[in-house]
C-alpha positions in Angstrom: -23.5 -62.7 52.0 -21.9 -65.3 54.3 -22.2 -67.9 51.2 -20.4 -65.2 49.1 -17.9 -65.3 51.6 -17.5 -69.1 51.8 -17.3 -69.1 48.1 -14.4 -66.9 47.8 -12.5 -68.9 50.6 -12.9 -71.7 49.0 -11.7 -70.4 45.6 -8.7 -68.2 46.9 -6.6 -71.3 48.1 -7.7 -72.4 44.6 -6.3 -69.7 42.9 -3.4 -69.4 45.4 -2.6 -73.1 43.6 -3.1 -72.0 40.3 -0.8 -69.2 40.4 2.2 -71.1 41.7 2.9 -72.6 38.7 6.0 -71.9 36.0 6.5 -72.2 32.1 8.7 -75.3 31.1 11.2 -72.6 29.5 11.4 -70.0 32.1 12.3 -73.1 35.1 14.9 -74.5 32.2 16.3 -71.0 31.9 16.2 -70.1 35.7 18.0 -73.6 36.4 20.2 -73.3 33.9 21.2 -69.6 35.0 21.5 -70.8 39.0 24.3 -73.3 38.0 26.2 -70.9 36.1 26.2 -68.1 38.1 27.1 -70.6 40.9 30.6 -71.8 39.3 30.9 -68.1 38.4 30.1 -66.6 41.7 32.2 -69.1 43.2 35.6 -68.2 41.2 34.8 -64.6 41.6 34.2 -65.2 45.6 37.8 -67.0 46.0 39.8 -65.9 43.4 38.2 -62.2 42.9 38.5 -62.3 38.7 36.6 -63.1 36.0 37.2 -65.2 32.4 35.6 -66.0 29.5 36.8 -69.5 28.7 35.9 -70.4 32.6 32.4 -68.8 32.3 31.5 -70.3 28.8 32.3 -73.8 30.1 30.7 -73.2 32.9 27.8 -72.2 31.1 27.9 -75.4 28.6 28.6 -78.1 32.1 25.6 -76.7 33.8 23.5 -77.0 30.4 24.6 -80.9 30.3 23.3 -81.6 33.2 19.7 -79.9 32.8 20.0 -82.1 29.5 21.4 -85.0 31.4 17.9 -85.1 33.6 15.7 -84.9 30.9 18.0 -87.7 29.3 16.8 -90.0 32.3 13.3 -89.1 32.0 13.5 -90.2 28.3 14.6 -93.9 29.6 12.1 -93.6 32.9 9.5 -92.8 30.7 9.6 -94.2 27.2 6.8 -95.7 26.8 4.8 -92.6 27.8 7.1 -90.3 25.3 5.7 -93.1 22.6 2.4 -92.2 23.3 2.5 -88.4 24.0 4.6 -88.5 20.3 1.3 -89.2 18.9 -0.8 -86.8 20.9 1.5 -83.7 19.9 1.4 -85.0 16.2 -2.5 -84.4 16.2 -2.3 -81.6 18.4 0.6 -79.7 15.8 -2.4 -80.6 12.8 -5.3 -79.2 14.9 -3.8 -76.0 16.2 -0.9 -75.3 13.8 1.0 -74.5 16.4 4.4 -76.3 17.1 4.4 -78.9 19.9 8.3 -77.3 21.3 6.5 -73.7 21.6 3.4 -74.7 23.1 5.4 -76.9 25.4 7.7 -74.7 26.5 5.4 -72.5 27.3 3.3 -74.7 29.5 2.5 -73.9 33.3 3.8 -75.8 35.0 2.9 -76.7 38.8 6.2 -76.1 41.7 5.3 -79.7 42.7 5.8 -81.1 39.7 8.9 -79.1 38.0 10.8 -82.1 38.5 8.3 -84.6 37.7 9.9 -87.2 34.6 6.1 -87.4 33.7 6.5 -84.1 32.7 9.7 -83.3 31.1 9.0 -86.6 28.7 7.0 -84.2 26.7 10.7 -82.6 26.2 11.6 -85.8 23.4 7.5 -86.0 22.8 7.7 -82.6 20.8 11.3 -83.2 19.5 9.8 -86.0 18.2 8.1 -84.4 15.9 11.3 -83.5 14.3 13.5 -86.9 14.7 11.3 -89.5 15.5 14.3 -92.0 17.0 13.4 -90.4 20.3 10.1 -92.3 20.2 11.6 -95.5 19.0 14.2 -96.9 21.4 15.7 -99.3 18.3 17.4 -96.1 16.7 21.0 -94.2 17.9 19.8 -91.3 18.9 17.5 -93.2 21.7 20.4 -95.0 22.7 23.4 -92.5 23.1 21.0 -89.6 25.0 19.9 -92.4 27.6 23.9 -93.3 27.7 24.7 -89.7 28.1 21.7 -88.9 30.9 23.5 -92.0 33.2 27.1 -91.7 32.2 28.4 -88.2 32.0 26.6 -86.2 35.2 29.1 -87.3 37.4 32.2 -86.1 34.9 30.3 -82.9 34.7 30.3 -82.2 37.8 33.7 -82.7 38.4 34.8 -80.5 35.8 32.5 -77.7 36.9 34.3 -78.3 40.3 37.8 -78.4 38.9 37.3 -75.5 36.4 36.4 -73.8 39.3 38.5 -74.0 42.2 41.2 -76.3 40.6 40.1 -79.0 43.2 42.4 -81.6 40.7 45.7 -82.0 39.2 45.4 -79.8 35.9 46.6 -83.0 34.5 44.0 -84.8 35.9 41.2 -82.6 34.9 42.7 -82.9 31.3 42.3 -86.4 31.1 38.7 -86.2 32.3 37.9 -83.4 30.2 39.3 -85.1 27.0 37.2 -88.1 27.4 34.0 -86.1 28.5 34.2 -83.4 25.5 35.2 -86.1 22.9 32.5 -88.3 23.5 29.8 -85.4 23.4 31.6 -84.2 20.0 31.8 -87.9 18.7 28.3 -88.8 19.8 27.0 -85.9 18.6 28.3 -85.8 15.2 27.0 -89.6 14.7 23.7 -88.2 16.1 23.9 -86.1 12.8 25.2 -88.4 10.1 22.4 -91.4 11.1 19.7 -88.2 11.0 21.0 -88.0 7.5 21.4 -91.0 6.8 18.2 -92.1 7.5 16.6 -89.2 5.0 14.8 -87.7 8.0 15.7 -84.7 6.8 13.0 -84.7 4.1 10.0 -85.1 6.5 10.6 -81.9 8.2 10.9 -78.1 6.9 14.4 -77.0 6.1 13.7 -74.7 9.2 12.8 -76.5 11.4 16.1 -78.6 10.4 18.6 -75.6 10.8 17.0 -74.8 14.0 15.6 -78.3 15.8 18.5 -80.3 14.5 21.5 -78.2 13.6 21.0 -75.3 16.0 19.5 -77.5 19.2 23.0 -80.0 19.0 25.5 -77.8 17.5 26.7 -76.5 21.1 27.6 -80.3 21.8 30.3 -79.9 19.3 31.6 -75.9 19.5 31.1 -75.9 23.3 32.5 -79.5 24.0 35.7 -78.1 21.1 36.4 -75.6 23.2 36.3 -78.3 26.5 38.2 -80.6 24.7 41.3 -77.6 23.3 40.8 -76.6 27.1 41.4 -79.8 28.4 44.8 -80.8 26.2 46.3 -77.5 27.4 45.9 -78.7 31.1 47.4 -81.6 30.4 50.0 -80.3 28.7 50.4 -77.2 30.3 50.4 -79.2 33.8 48.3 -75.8 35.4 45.6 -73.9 35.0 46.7 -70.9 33.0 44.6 -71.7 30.2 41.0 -71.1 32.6 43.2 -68.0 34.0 44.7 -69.2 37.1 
């Protein structure tokens, strides 16, 4: 009896460490919902109201810079992602099942939700789609690892300005109009060397509507919506457009 005891001692703090542990999709989701509700909270808080146009950018900024991390964890760990490309390839063949789902679905341990080891498998499993994100020669390599470095910092000043009009409306413009029209620019040359290239033609027409046209498409309506946002601060000279 005492050894039984011993023995479930030993395995509770084992169990303990097994249980705190979250999928890949449910942390992206819960981080993702934290920031928004932040900027929304936060206009609500000190201004008492609510809009639409404030909450969907708000929504689209605080996506960026989820996207943003994972964008530094593709340069921090490409050589891994070239590796771990191949390893979901055979995986995909052996258990039918698609890398992204299985992924996503991972546990993940707390100590390691912001691990770049881990979040590689994020381009590892897109790769299976577009395989420029296992080649660091190709655009798409380059302009996501431009993005992960670059734009953070303008994101967060928009999500700040949008929210409690910290800037100049005029000077939020201008940042906004160079932060929404590179993501649409970049994003719409993503597609055409995709095309281009014929990658189309290795992958279900599917998985192309959904890993291609549906995973970037909010880069362009969102950051169309930024950039129409942005040129009536400028013009404008005040907030009106975001409600104030």
């Amino acid at each position: 009896m005492p050894q039984n005891r011993t023995d479930r001692a030993h395995s509770e703090p084992k169990a303990r460490r097994v249980r705190l542990a979250i999928s890949a999709m449910l942390f992206t989701v819960l981080v993702i919902a934290i920031l928004t509700l932040a900027g929304i909270g936060a206009r609500y808080w000190t201004r008492g109201d609510f809009n639409v146009i404030h909450a969907l950018l708000i929504l689209f900024l605080s996506i960026n810079l989820v996207i943003c991390y994972w964008e530094v964890c593709l340069f921090l760990r490409r050589d891994y992602i070239e590796q771990r490309t191949e390893y979901w390839r055979k995986r995909w063949r052996e258990t039918s099942r698609k890398p992204s789902t299985e992924f996503l679905t991972t546990k993940i341990p707390l100590t390691k939700v912001l691990s770049p080891t881990v979040w590689a498998d994020v381009w590892a499993t897109y790769s299976q789609f577009d395989g420029s994100y296992a080649d660091r020669r190709t655009y798409g390599y380059s302009v996501d690892v431009a993005n992960g470095f670059v734009t953070p910092i303008p994101t967060l000043i928009l999500y700040a300005a949008f929210t409690f009009d910290i800037l100049s409306a005029p000077v939020a413009g201008i940042v906004g109009v160079m932060l929404f029209w590179q993501l649409t620019y970049m994003t719409s040359v993503y597609w055409v060397s995709f095309f281009s290239a014929n990658r189309q033609t290795r992958i279900s027409r599917g998985d192309m509507y959904i890993y291609i046209w549906g995973m970037n498409s909010p880069w362009v309506l969102f950051a169309l919506l930024g950039l129409y946002v942005s040129i009536r601060l400028i013009i404008n000279g005040d907030y009106s457009v975001l409600g104030y």
